[in-house]
C-alpha positions as CSV (number, residue, x, y, z in Angstrom):
1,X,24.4,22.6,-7.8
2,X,26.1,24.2,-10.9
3,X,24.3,21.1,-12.5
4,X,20.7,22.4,-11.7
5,X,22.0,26.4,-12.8
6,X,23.3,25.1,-16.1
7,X,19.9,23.2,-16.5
8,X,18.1,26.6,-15.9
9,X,19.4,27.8,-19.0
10,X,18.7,24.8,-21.2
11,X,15.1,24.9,-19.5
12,X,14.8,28.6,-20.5
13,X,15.9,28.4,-24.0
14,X,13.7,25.1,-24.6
15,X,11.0,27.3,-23.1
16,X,11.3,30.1,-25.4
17,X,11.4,27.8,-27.9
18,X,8.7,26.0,-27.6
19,X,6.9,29.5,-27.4
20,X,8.6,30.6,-30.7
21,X,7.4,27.1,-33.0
22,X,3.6,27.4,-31.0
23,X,3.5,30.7,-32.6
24,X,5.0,29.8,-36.0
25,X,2.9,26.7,-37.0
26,X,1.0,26.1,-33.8
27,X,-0.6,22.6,-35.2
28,X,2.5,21.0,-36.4
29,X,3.7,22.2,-32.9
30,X,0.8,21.1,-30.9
31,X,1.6,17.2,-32.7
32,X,5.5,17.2,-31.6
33,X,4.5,18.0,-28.4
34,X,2.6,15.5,-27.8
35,X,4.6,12.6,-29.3
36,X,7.3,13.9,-27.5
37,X,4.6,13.4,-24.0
38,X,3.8,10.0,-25.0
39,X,7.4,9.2,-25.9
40,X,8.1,10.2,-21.8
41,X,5.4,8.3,-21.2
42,X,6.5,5.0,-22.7
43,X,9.6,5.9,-21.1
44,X,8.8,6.6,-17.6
45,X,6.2,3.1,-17.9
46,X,9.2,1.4,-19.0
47,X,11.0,2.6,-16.0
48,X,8.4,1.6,-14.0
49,X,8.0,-1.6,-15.1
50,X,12.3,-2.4,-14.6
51,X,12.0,-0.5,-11.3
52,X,8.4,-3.6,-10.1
53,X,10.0,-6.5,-11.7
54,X,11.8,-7.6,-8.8
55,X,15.3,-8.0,-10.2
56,X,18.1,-7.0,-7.9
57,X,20.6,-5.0,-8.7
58,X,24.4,-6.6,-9.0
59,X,25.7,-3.3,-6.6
60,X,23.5,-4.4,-4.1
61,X,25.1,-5.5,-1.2
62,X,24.0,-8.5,1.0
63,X,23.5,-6.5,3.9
64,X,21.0,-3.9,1.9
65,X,19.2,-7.4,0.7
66,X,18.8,-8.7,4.4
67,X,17.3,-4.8,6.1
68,X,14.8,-4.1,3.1
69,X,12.1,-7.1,4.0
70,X,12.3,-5.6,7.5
71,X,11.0,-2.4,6.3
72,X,8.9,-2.7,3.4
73,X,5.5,-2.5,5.4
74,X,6.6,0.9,7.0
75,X,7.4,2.5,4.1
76,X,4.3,1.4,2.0
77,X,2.0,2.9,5.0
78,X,4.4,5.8,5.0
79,X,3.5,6.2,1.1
80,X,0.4,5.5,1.3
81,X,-0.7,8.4,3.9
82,X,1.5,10.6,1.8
83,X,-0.4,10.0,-1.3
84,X,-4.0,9.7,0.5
85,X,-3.9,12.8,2.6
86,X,-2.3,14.5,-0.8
87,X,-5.7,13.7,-2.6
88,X,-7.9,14.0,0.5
89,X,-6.2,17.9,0.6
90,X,-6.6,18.5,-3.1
91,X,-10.5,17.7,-3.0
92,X,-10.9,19.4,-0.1
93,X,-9.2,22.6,-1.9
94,X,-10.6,22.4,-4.4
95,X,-14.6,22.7,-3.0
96,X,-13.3,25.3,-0.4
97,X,-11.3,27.4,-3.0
98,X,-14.3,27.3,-5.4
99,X,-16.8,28.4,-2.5
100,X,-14.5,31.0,-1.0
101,X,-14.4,32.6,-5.0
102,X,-18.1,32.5,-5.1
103,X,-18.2,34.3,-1.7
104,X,-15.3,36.8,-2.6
105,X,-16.9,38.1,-5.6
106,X,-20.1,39.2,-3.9
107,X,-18.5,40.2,-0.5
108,X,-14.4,40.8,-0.9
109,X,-14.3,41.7,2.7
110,X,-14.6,38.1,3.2
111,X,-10.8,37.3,1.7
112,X,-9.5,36.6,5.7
113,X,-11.9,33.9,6.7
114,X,-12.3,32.4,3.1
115,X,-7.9,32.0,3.3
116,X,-8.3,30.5,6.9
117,X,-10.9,28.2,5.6
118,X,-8.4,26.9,2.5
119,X,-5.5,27.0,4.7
120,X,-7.2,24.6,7.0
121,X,-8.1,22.1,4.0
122,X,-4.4,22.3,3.2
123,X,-3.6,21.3,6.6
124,X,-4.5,17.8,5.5
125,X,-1.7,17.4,3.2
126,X,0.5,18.6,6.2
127,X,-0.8,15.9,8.7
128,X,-0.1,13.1,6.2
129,X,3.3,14.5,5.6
130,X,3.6,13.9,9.5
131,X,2.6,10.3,9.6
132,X,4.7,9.7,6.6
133,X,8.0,11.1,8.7
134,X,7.2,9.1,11.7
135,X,6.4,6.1,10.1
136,X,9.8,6.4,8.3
137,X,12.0,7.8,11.2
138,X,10.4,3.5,12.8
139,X,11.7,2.0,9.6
């Protein structure tokens, strides 16, 4: 926990920062930043590719190595409901937030029912969530 406060401060002061050199020299700025993105980038793809090349790890104990075949289908279904209902919800926002803009700047007395109706698109997100636990909770 004091981990994540102490990382509050550094994520602050790199924050203000990063405000301080955009204003400064913004286009010398602007190119640091994104080297520094595609330097995570390569990062995280190298991470990605350690994490799908199928080497075990020498901590890994025989008993881990005999349960994880067992599971592997429940956990991809539970993953894959996560991430489909996740972009299922974020379309379905998306058309209902613009629409409930459109309908709030000519009526604004329509801000209850426009909520209800982007609530309920959200809900999607929720029932994936659901299947995702269940599935899991089998695994």
């Amino acid at each position: 926990m004091t981990v994540w406060i102490a990382g509050l401060g550094v994520l602050a002061a790199v924050a203000a920062g990063a405000v301080l050199l955009l204003r400064r020299n913004g286009r010398a700025a602007l190119r640091a930043f994104l080297a520094a993105d595609a330097l995570l980038l390569v990062g995280a793809f190298a991470v990605m590719l350690m994490a799908v090349s199928g080497h075990s790890a020498a901590a890994e104990t025989a008993a881990a190595a005999q349960t994880a075949p067992a599971n592997w289908a429940a956990l991809l279904g539970a993953s894959i409901s996560v991430a489909g209902s996740s972009i299922g919800a974020a379309i379905a926002v998306a058309y209902t937030g613009a629409a409930a803009l459109a309908a709030l700047s000519e009526r604004p007395e329509l801000f209850g029912r426009a909520m209800v109706i982007v609530g309920l698109a959200e809900g999607i997100a929720i029932y994936g969530l659901i299947v995702a636990v269940i599935l899991m909770g089998r695994a």
